[in-house]
N, C-alpha and C positions, 0 to 999 in steps of 0.2 A: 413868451413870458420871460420876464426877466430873473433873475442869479441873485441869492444873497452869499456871501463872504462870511466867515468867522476865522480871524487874522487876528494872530498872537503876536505879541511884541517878538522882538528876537533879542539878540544879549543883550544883560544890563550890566554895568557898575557895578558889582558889588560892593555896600561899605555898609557894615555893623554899625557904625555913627549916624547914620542915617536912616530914615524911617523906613521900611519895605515901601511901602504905596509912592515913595517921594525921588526912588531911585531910576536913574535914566539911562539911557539906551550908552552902549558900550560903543567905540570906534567900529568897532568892528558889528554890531546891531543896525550902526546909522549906516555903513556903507551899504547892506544886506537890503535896508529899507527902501533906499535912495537907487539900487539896480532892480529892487520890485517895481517901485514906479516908474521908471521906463517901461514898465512892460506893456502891453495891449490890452489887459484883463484890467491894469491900472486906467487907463485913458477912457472906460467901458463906465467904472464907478458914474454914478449919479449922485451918490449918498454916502456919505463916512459918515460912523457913529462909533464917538471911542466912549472908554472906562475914565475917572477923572484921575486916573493915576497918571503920573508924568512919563511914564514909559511908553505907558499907552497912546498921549494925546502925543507924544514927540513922533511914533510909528505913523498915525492917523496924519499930523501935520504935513506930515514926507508925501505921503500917497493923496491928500488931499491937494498937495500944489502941483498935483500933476495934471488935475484938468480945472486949479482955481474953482476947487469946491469950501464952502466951508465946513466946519469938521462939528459935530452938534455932540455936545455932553450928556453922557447918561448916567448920572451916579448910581444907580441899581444895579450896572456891570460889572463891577467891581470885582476882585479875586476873591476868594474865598476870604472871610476876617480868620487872617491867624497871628492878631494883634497879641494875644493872651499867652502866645510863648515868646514875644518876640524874636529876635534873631537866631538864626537854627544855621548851623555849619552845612552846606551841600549834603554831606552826610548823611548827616541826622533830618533836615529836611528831605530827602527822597523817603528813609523809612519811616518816615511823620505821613508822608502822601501818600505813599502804600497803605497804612492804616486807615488814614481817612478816607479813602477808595473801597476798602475793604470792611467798614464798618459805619455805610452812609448814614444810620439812626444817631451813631453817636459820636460826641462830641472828643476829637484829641486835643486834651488837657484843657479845655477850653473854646478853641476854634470854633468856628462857625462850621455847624455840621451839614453833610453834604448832602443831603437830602435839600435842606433848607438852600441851601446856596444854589441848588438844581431847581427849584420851587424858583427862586428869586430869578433867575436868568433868565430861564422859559417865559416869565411874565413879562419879562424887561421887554425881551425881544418881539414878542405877540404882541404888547402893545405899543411900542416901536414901528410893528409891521403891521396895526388895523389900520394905518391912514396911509398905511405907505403906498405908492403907485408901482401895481406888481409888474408892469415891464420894465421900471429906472433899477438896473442893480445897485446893488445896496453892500455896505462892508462893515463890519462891527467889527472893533476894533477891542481886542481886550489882553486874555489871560490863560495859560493854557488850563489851568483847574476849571474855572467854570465854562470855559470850552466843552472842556471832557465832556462835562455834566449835560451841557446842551446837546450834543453831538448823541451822547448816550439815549438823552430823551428823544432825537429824532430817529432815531437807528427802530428805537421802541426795543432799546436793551436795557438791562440792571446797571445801575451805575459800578461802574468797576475800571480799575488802572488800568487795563488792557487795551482800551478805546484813545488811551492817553496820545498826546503828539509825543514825537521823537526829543528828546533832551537838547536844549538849548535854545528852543522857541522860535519867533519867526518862522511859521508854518499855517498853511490855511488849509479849512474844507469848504465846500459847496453846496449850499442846496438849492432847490428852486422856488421861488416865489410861490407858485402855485399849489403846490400838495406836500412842499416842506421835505421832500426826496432828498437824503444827501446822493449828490450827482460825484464828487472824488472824495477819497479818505485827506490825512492829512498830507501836508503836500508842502516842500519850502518853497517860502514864498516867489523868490527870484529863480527858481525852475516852471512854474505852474505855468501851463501853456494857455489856460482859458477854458470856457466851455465850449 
């Protein structure tokens, strides 16, 4: 049977002038990206599936031209909407994600609450994977928030910050095709040795 991927962008840009969803991968994000795809776990993919955010599809683009796959849109992947406060200092965004980790029913200040965003992934992906052929592995491509969320729902935990990837992003876990096992926790992407 074959491997699904859930692979987080790694650095972006940051710039407050610009829209969160429109920001892209940092020097230092694309170099991280571009020594994943060297890897052998890269050359295995059958299938990329990014988020339509530009970080996301720039990550997926890298890892997709390493076996000349093409990289298929899924606007339902999306991070979490946290349109409603716009730009949040590092700071204040960690103790904003802490929150919304901590109280999946409801909404911080606005946001797209996590419950709902765990609901929206799960579906993405399920239906994503009813037509998918379960020995081509597969890679989704997205965010580390509604990672969490997915990850949380496979684990068959409460959604909480603890399940969270390590700060800075560019990190994957693993499940299997078949019974949806996460097989490694998170993991950067250019150390992971495969299944």
């Amino acid at each position: 049977m074959g491997f699904a991927l859930y692979i987080t962008h790694p650095q972006v840009r940051i710039d407050p002038a610009v829209p969160v969803p429109r920001w892209g991968m940092s020097d230092i994000g694309r170099a991280r990206a571009e020594q994943a795809a060297r890897s052998e776990w890269a050359r295995q993919l059958g299938r990329i599936v990014s988020s339509d955010e530009t970080k996301a599809i720039e990550t997926a683009e890298i890892l997709a031209a390493a076996n000349d796959l093409p990289v298929t849109i899924a606007r339902d992947t999306h991070e979490n909407d946290r349109s409603a406060t716009g730009f949040l200092t590092p700071p204040e965004f960690e103790k904003a994600a802490d929150w919304f980790f901590a109280h999946p029913n409801e909404s911080f200040h606005g946001w797209e609450r996590a419950i709902d965003a765990q609901t929206r992934i799960v579906s993405a992906v399920e239906r994503i994977l009813s037509d998918h052929d379960p020995k081509v592995p597969i890679a989704f491509v997205g965010h580390g928030g509604v990672g969490t969320l997915l990850k949380c729902h496979l684990a068959g935990k409460p959604i909480a910050r603890n399940g969270d990837q390590p700060a800075g992003g560019g990190n994957l876990f693993c499940f299997d095709l078949a019974n949806r096992a996460i097989s490694c926790d998170w993991t950067p992407i250019e150390i992971w040795q495969g299944v």
